[in-house]
Structure formats: structure tokens, C-alpha cells
C-alpha positions as CSV (number, residue, x, y, z in Angstrom):
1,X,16.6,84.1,26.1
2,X,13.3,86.2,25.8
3,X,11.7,84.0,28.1
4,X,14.4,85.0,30.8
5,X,14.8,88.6,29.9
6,X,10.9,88.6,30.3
7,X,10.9,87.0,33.4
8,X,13.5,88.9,35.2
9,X,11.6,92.1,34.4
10,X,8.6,91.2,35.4
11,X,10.3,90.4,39.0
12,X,11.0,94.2,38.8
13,X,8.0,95.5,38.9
14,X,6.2,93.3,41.8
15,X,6.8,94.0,45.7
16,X,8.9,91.5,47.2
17,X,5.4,90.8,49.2
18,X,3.5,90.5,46.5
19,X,1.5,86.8,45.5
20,X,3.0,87.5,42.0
21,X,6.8,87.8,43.3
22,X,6.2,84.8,44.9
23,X,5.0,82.8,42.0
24,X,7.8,83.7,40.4
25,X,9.9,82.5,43.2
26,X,7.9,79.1,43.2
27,X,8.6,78.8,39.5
28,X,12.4,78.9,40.2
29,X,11.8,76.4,42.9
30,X,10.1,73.8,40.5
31,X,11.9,74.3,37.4
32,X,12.6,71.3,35.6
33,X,11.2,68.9,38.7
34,X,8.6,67.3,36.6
35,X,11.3,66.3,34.1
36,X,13.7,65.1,37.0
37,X,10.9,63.0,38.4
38,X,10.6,61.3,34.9
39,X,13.9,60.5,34.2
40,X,14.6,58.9,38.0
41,X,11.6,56.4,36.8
42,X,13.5,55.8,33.7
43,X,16.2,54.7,36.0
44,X,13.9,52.5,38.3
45,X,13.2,51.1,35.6
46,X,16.7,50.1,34.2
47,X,17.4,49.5,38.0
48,X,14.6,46.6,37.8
49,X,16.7,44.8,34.7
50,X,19.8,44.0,36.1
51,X,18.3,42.8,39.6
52,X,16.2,40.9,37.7
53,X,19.4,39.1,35.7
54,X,21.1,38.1,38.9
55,X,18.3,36.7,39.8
56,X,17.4,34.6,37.0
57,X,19.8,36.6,34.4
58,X,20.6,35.1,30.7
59,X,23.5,33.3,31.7
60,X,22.4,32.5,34.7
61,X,21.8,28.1,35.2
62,X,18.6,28.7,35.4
63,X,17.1,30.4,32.4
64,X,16.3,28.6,29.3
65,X,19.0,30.1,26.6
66,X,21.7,29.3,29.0
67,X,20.8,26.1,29.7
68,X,20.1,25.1,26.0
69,X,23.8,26.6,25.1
70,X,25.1,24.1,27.8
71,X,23.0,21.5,26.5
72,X,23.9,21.9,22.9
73,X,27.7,21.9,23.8
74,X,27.2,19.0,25.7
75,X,25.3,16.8,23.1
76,X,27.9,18.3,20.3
77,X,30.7,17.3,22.0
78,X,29.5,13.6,23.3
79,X,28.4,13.0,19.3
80,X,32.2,14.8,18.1
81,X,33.2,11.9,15.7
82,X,37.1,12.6,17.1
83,X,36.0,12.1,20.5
84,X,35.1,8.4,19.5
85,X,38.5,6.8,19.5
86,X,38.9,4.2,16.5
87,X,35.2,3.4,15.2
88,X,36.6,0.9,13.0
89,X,37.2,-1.2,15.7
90,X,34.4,-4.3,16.5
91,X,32.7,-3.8,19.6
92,X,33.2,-6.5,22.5
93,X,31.4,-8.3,24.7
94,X,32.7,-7.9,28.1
95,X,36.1,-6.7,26.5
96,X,37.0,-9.6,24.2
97,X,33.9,-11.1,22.1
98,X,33.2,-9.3,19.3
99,X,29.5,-8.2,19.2
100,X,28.7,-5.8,16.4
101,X,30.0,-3.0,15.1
102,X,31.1,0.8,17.1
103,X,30.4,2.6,13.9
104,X,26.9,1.4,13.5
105,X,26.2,2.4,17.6
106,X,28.1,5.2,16.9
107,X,25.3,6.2,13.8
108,X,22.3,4.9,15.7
109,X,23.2,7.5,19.0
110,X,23.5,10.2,16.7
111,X,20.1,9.4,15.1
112,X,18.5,9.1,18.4
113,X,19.9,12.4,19.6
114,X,18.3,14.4,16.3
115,X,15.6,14.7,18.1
116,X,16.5,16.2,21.5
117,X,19.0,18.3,18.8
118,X,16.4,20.2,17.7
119,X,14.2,20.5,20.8
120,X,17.3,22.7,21.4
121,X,17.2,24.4,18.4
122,X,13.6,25.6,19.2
123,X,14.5,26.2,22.4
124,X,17.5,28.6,21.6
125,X,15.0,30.4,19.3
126,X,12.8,31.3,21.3
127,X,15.4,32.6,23.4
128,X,16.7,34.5,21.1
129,X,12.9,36.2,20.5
130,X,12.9,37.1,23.8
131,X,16.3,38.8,23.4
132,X,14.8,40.9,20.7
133,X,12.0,41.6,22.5
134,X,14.1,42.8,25.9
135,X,16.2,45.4,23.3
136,X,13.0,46.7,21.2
137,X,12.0,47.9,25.1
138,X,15.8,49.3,25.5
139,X,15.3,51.1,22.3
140,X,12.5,52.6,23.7
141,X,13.4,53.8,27.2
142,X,16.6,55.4,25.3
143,X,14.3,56.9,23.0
144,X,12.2,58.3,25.4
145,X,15.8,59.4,28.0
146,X,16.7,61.4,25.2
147,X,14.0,63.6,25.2
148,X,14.2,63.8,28.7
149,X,18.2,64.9,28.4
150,X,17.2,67.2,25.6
151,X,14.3,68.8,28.2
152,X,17.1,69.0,31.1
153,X,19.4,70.5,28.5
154,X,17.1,73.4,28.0
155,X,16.6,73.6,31.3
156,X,20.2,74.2,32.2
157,X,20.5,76.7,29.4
158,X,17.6,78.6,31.0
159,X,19.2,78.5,34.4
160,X,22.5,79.6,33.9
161,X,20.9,82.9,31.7
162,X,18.5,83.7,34.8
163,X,22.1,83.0,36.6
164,X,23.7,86.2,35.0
165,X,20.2,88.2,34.3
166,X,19.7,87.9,37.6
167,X,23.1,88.6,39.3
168,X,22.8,91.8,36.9
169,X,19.2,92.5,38.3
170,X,20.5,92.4,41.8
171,X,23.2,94.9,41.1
172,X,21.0,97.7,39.4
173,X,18.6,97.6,42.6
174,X,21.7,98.4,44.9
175,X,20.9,101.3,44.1
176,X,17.6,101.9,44.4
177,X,16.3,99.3,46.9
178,X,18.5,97.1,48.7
179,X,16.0,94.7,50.7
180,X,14.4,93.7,46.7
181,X,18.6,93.3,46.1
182,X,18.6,90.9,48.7
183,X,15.7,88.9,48.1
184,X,16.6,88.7,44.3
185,X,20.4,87.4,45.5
186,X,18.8,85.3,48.0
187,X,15.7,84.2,47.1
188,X,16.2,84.1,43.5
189,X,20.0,83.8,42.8
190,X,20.4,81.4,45.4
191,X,18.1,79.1,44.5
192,X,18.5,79.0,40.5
193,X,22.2,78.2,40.6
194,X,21.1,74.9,43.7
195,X,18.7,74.2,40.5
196,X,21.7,74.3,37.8
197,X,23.2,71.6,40.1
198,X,20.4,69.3,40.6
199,X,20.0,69.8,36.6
200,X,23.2,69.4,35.6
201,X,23.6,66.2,38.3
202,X,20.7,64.1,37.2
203,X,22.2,65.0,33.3
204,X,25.1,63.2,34.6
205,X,22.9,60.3,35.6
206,X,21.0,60.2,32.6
207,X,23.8,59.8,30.7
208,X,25.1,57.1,32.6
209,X,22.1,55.5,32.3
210,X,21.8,56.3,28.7
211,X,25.3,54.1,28.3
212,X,24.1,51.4,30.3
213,X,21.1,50.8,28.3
214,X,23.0,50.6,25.3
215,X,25.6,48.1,27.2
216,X,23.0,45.8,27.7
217,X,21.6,46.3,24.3
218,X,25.0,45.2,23.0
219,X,24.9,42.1,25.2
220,X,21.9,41.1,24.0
221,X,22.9,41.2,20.2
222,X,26.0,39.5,21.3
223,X,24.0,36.7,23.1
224,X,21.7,36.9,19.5
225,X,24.5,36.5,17.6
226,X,25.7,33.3,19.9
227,X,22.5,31.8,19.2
228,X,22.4,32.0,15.4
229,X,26.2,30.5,15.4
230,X,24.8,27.7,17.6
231,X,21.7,27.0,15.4
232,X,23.7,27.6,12.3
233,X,27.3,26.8,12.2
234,X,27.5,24.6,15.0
235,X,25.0,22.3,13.9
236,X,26.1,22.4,10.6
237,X,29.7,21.9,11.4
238,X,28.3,18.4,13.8
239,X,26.5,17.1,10.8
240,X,29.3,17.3,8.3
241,X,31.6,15.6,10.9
242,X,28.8,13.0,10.9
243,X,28.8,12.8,6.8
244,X,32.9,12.4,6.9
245,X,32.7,10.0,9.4
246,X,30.2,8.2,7.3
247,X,32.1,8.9,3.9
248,X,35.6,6.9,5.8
249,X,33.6,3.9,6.6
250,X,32.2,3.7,3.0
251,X,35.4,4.3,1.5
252,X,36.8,2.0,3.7
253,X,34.1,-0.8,3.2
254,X,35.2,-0.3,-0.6
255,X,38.8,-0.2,-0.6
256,X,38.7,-3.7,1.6
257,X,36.0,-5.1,-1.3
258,X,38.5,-3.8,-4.0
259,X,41.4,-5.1,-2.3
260,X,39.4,-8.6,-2.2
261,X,38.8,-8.7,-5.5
262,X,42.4,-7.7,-6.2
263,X,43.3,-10.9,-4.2
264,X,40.6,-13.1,-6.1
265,X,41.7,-11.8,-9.3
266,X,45.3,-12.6,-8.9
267,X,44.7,-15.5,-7.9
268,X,42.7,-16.6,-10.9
269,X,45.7,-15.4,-13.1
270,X,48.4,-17.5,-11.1
């Protein structure tokens, strides 16, 4: 508020032709531009992130964490015990010989596939590093659009006051020189309420930006989270299938030696 009162009188006391009225002028004209200049990089630079996801985005077939989620649901669901039909059942040579067993092929592809298991695994972490790399550089360009809207805030604060200090200028020269009034309405007026606009309109578009930032820092967390189900429970939930599957054969390997001996048994009694 002093810095506008101070401002407006100094206008006063300079000629309209003066170098001094015209730096003042000048100072209207470029109020806040350096500020505007530094948020619209701030948006070129968000700009550059989603161009660059269609291109070769997260979820795209190309990049790595997507094609490591595919590849994980595709390898979890080939080795799904259920998805096995009746394992119990003897294999057969060209669909009537028996020749071994479907649980032990069944055992051996799972222990094959451990391996390419947790080359995905690695994969999906380092995924998920570069996902928490990509958002501690969001953090940072909303940290640093913040200040920026907090600048422009000030900025708009400072405009509108010259707005009505200088609207009351105009109409106490009326009186006493009406070319200055006009200048100060033109010149002056004029200009700081186009500046209010441009202010106030690249706010808008700060914020915007500001909530798209934080939309894509949200995705990424999401994907994160993804990842650590996939590494985690996922995996976890594949091997315990594979422990149960293992479990019913045992138990059924014993039952049928019990139920043998049952039958040798009874027959030694009778």
C-alpha cells in the first residue's frame, strides 16, 4: 500500500514529458513480466511430460513397467494351479499312454519360471525408482509454481490499488491540469488494469497447472502402489497356490498309502 501511495505521488510532481514520468510509465508496463515469463517455462516444462508419455508414456507397450506388469500377469496366470485342469491325472503319450506324471511337469515349469519371475521383479523395481524419481521433480516444479503464484498474487494486489489510487489521481487533476488527467487515465489507468488481466489470467493457468502436476503425481503413486502389490501380494499369493497345490498331492499320496495299508491290514485279519 505505501509502495503505491508513493508511487502515485511521485507521478504528480513530474511533467508528463519528463524521462522520470516515463519511467514510471515503463514500470507499469513491465510489472510482473519477469514473473509471467517464469511461470510460462514452468508450463513448458509440464507441457514436455505428457508429450513425452504418449510417446513412450508408463502404460504405454513400450516402456519397461508396463511391459513387466503384462509379463507378470501373463506368467501368473499360465502357472495359476486352477488353470491346470485335474493334475492328478497321468500324462499321455499321444493321448492314451501314460508317460509320467502332470503334477511333477506341472512343479518342474514353475521352477523354471522362478527365474524369469524375478527378472520381473527387478524389473518392476526399478520402475518403480524411476516413478519416485519423476514425482521428487513434480514436487519440485510445484514448489517452485507456488512462489511464483504467491509473486503474481502480490502483483495483483499492487495493481488493483494503483487501479483506484490512480483513478483518484486522475480526478483531482481535472481540476488543475487536464492533459496530465488524461495521460494518467490513459497512459497509466489504461495500462495497469490490461496488466490486472494478464496477471490475474496467467494465475488462472498457474493453477491449472498447479492441479495437473499434482494429477500426475497421484498417478504415479498409484502406478507405485501397483508395483508393490505386484512384487508383494501377487507373488506371494502365486507361491502359496503353488504350496497348496503341493500340500493336495502329498495329502493325497498319503491318504492312498493309508488306504493301502488299511486294505493290507484287513486282509491280514480275515
Amino acid at each position: 500500500d505505501t509502495q503505491v501511495r508513493e508511487f502515485v505521488e511521485t507521478i504528480s510532481t513530474f511533467n508528463c514529458n519528463d524521462a522520470p514520468f516515463k519511467d514510471c510509465l515503463a514500470r507499469v508496463h513491465s510489472m510482473g513480466n519477469k514473473d509471467i515469463e517464469l511461470a510460462a517455462s514452468v508450463s513448458n516444462r509440464m507441457l514436455e511430460r505428457p508429450v513425452k508419455s504418449l510417446k513412450n508414456g508408463l502404460f504405454d507397450s513400450g516402456s519397461d513397467i508396463s511391459g513387466s506388469l503384462v509379463d507378470l500377469r501373463q506368467t501368473i496366470e499360465k502357472l495359476d494351479p486352477s488353470r491346470q485342469g485335474d493334475l492328478f491325472q497321468p500324462r499321455k503319450l499321444l493321448g492314451f499312454i501314460p508317460f509320467g506324471s502332470k503334477i511333477e511337469d506341472y512343479f518342474d515349469e514353475y521352477q523354471s519360471s522362478q527365474g524369469h519371475i524375478n527378472g520381473i521383479i527387478e524389473a518392476l523395481k526399478r520402475g518403480k525408482d524411476e516413478l519416485l524419481r519423476d514425482n521428487t521433480a513434480i514436487e519440485q516444479e510445484k514448489s517452485n509454481l507456488w512462489e511464483l503464484m504467491q509473486r503474481l498474487e502480490k502483483y495483483v494486489y499492487i495493481g488493483k490499488k494503483l487501479d483506484a489510487e490512480l483513478e483518484q489521481k486522475a480526478q483531482s487533476l481535472e481540476a488543475v491540469d487536464t492533459e496530465k488527467a488524461r495521460i494518467v487515465r490513459e497512459e497509466m489507468l489504461f495500462y495497469t488494469r490490461q496488466k490486472v488481466m494478464d496477471l490475474l489470467t496467467q494465475q488462472a493457468v498457474n493453477i491449472q497447472g498447479y492441479l495437473a502436476l499434482d494429477l500426475i503425481r497421484k498417478n504415479n503413486l498409484e502406478l507405485m502402489k501397483g508395483v508393490d502389490r505386484a512384487t508383494t501380494t501377487t507373488v506371494s499369493a502365486l507361491r502359496t497356490a503353488v504350496m497348496v497345490a503341493q500340500a493336495l498331492v502329498n495329502q493325497k499320496l498319503v491318504l492312498a498309502q493309508i488306504q493301502a495299508l488299511n486294505t493290507t491290514t484287513g486282509n491280514l485279519i480275515e
